[in-house]
N, C-alpha and C positions, 0 to 999 in steps of 0.2 A: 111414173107412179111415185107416190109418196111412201115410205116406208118408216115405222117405225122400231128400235128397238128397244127392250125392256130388258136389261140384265142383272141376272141374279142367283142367288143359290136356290132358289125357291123348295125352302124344306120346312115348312111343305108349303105349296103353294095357297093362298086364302083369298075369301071373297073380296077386300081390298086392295092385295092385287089385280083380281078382275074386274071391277069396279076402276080403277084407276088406270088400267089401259083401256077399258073401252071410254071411260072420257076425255082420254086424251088422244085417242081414234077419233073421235066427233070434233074436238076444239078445235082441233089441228087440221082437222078432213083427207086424214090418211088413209090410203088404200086400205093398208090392213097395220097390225101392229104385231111383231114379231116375239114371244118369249125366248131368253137365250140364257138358259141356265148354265152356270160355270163350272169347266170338269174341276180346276184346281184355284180357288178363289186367292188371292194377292194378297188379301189382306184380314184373313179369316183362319182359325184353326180349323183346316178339314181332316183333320182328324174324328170330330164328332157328326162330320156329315154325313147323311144316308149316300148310298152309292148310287154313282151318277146316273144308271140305267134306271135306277129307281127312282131318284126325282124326275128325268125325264118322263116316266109312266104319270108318274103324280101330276105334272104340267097337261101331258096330252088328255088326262081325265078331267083337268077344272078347267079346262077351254072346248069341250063336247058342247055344240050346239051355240056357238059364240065363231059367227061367222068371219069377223072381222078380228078376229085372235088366231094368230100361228105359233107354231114351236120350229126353234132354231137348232139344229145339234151342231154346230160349224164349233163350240167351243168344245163340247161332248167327243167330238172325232178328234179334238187334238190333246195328246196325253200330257203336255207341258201347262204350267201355270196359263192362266184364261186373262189374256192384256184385252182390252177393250179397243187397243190402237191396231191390232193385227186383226181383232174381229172385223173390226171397221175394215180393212184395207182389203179382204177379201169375199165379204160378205156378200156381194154382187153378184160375185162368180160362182161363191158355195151355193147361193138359192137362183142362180141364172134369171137375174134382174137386172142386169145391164145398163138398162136408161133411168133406172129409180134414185128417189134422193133419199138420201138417209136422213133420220134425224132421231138424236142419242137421248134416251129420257130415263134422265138421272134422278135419285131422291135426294133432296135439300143436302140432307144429314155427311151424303159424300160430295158436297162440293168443297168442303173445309179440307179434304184430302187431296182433291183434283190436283192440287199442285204436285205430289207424290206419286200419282198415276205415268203409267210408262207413257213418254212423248204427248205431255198434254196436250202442245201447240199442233201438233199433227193432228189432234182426232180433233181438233176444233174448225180445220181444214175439211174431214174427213167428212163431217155432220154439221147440223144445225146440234147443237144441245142444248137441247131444255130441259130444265131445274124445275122438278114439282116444289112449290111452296105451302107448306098447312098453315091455316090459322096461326096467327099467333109466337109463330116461330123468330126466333133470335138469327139473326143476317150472321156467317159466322165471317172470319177474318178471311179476306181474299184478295189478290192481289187485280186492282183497277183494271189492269191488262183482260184476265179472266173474267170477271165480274160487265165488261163492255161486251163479249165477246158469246155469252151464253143469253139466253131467253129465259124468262120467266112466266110461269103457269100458278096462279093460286088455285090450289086445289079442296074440290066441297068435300072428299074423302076421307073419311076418320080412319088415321092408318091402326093397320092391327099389327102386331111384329110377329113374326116366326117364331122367334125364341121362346115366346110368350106364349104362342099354341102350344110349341113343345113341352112348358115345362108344365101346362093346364093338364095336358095327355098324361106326362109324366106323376101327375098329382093327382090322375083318377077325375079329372073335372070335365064336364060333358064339352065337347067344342064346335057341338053341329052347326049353330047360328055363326061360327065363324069361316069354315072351311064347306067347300060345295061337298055335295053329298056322294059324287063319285069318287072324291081325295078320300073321304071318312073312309069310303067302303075300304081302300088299297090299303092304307091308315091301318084296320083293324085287319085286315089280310096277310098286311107282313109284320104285323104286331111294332111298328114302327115306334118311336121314343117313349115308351115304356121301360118302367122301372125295373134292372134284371133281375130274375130270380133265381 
């Protein structure tokens, strides 16, 4: 089996994100493609993040009826910072897939960092990793070694950011055409990035 994974803080998860693993489910012609939301992100203030059992609920609501989308807790079940190189080295075992090949699907924007990622050389061992590319995007500075050794994907997906959702939510601005309709409902149920009162 082919496997893919998708990692992220997904808060909240949006139609771009699904949109963007199911076509790289078909480009690729992987079995399935895995979401793997991070309990403790590396390189992010989790401070402001929704709590992990929450985004996880958020994840398994925007992948309902997306046959070829799963969710991963392998990083959720470990309470220490979320490496990308220990997901990798176990991930086989946590979802009992034994003879599948992995392959890691990164956004553009953090290959400029990969160098800074714990044991980059190992996870490039670990995976095939492929780099979604958008339109238009500036190649950032990378070392030939990495740049030989990753794949590249241009992507037809107009990305939406999270931040971006959140601060729409937080400013009262409607955000249904961006986020699927069962994240909205969890969304307005836990009163999620709204302004306090």
């Amino acid at each position: 089996m082919k496997i893919g994974l998708y990692g992220g803080t997904f808060d909240p998860p949006h139609n771009a994100h699904l949109e963007l693993a199911e076509w790289v489910q078909k480009e690729l012609q992987l079995d399935f493609v895995y979401f793997v939301p991070a309990a403790i992100h590396a390189f992010k203030n989790n401070v402001d993040l929704s709590p992990p059992q929450v985004r996880l609920q958020l994840v398994e609501n925007a992948i309902k009826g997306h046959k070829k989308l799963r969710v991963s807790c392998i990083e959720l079940d470990r309470p220490e910072t979320s490496y990308t190189v220990h997901t990798l080295q176990k991930f086989k075992q946590y979802e009992n897939l034994p003879d599948s090949e992995l392959v890691y699907i990164m956004g553009f924007d953090n290959l400029a960092e990969f160098h800074r990622w714990k044991q980059p050389e190992e996870i490039l061992k670990l995976a095939k990793v492929v780099v979604i590319r958008r339109l238009m995007e500036k190649m950032p500075d990378i070392s030939t070694d990495i740049d030989k050794k990753v794949h590249y994907l241009d992507s037809p997906i107009i990305d939406i950011s999270s931040t971006e959702i959140r601060n729409q939510i937080k400013r009262g601005t409607d955000v249904s055409n961006l986020v699927p309709r069962p994240v909205l409902k969890l969304i307005d149920e836990y009163g999620l990035y709204r302004q306090p009162t």
